[in-house]
C-alpha positions in Angstrom: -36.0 -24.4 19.2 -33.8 -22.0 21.0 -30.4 -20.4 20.6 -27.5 -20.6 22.8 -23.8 -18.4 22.6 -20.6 -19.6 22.1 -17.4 -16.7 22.1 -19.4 -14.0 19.1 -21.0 -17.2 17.5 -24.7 -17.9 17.9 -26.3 -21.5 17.4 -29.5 -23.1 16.9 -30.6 -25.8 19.2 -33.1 -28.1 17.2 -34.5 -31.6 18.3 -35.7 -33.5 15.7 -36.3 -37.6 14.8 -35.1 -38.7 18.5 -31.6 -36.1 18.2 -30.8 -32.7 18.9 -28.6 -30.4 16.5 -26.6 -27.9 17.3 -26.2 -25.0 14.3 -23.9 -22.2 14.2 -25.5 -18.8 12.4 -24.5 -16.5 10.7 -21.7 -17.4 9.3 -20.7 -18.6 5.6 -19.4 -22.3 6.4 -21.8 -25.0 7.7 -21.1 -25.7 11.6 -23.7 -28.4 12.8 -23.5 -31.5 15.7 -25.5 -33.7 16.2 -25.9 -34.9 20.1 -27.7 -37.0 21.7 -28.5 -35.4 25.9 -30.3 -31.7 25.9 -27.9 -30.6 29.2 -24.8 -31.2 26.3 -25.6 -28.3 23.6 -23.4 -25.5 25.5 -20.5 -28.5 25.6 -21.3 -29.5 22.1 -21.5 -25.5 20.7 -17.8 -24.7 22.6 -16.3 -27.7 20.8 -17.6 -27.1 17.5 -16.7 -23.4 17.1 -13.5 -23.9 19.5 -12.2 -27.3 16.4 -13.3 -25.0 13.9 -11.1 -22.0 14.8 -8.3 -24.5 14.9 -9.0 -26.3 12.1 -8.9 -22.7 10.1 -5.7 -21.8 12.2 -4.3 -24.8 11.5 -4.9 -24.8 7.3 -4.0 -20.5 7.2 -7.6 -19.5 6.6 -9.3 -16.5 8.4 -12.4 -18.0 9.9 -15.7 -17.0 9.3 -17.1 -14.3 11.5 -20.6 -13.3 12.1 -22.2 -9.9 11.6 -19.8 -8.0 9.3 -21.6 -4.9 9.7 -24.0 -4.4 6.7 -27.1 -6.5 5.4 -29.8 -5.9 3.1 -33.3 -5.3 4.0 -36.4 -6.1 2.0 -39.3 -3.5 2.9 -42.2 -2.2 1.5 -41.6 0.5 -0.9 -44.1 2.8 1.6 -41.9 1.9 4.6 -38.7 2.7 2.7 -40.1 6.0 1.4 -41.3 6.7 5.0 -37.9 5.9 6.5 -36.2 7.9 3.7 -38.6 10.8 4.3 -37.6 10.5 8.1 -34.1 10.5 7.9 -33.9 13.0 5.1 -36.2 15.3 7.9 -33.8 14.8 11.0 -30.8 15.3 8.9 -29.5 12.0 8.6 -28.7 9.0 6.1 -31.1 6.6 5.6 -28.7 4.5 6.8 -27.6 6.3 10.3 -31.2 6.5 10.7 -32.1 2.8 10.3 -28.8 2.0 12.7 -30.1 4.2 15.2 -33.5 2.8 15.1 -32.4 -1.0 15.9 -30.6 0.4 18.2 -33.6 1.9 19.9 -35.6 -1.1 19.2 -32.9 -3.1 21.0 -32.9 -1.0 24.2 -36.3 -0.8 24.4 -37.0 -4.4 24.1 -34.1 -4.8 27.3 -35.8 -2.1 29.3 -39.5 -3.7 28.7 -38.0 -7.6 29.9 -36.3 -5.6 33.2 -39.9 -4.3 34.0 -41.8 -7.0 33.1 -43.5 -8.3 35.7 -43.1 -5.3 38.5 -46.2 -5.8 38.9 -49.5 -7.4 38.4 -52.2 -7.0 35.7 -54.3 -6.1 38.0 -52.3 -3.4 39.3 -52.1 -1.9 36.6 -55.4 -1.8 35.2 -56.7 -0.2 38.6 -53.6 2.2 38.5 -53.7 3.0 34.9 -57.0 3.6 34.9 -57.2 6.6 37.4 -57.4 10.0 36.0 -55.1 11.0 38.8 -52.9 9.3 41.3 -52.7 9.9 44.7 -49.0 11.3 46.3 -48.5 8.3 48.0 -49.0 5.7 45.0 -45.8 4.6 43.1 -45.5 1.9 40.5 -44.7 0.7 37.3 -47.0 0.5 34.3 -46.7 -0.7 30.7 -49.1 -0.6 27.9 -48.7 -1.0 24.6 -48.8 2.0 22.3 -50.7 2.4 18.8 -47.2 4.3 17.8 -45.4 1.3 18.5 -46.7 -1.5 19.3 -44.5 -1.7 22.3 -45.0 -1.3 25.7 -44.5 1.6 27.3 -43.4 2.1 30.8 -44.7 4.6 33.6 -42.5 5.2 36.6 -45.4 7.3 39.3 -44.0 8.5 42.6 -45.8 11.1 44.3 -47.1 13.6 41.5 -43.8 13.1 39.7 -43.9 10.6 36.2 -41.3 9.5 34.0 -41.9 7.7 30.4 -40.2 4.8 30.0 -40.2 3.6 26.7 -40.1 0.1 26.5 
């Protein structure tokens, strides 16, 4: 399974009883091929949404479009009161608040797959594991937090370091 982008449309890529499917998401109407070669689903994606865009020219219909810009969210009634709570304390709507959180989420997640990888395992246990670095030791670290959960980026050069989160 894995997703692949056509124009602002997303689609599933499923194989399944000797075919692969290709499903648009997110959206109200039912876009789905079926094709039969792997290396086709980006060729297969660009004509289904490009016919369907036609199809709803054609006929006078505004086509269906992805992300209108609100959803509902089913959460614990703890995490909603906690949210609440945290908005309410840095003077915001729950709902600017929960915005601004994806977006941090989002971010962070790009940041942490652009530093993943800089360098070993290894590395960083030996590194992170110092009390103190030397002046001439630079690298990058990441570690998950108990905050979090997410990994969270060290940039050392010389006696100088910068948090990352990540």
């Amino acid at each position: 399974m894995s997703t692949i982008k056509y124009k602002d449309y997303q689609a599933l890529v499923e194989y399944d009883d000797g075919a692969f499917f290709v499903k648009v998401l997110h959206i109200d109407d039912l876009l789905v091929a079926q094709f039969n070669v792997a290396s086709e689903a980006e060729n297969v994606l660009r004509d289904l949404v490009d016919n369907y865009l036609a199809h709803c020219e054609a006929n006078g219909r505004q086509p269906s479009r992805p992300f209108k810009g609100s959803f509902n969210v089913r959460i614990s009634p703890d995490l909603h009161r906690r949210a609440a709570m945290a908005a309410a304390d840095d003077g915001l709507s729950l709902n600017h608040w929960t915005n601004l959180a994806i977006s941090e989420k989002l971010e962070c997640t790009r940041l942490s797959d652009r530093i993943h990888g800089v360098i070993t395992a290894k590395q960083v246990a030996s590194v992170w594991g110092k009390g103190q670095l030397s002046n001439d030791e630079f690298g990058i670290l990441r570690r998950p937090t108990t905050f979090t959960g997410h990994a969270v980026a060290a940039v050392i050069k010389s006696d100088k370091m910068r948090i990352v989160h990540g």
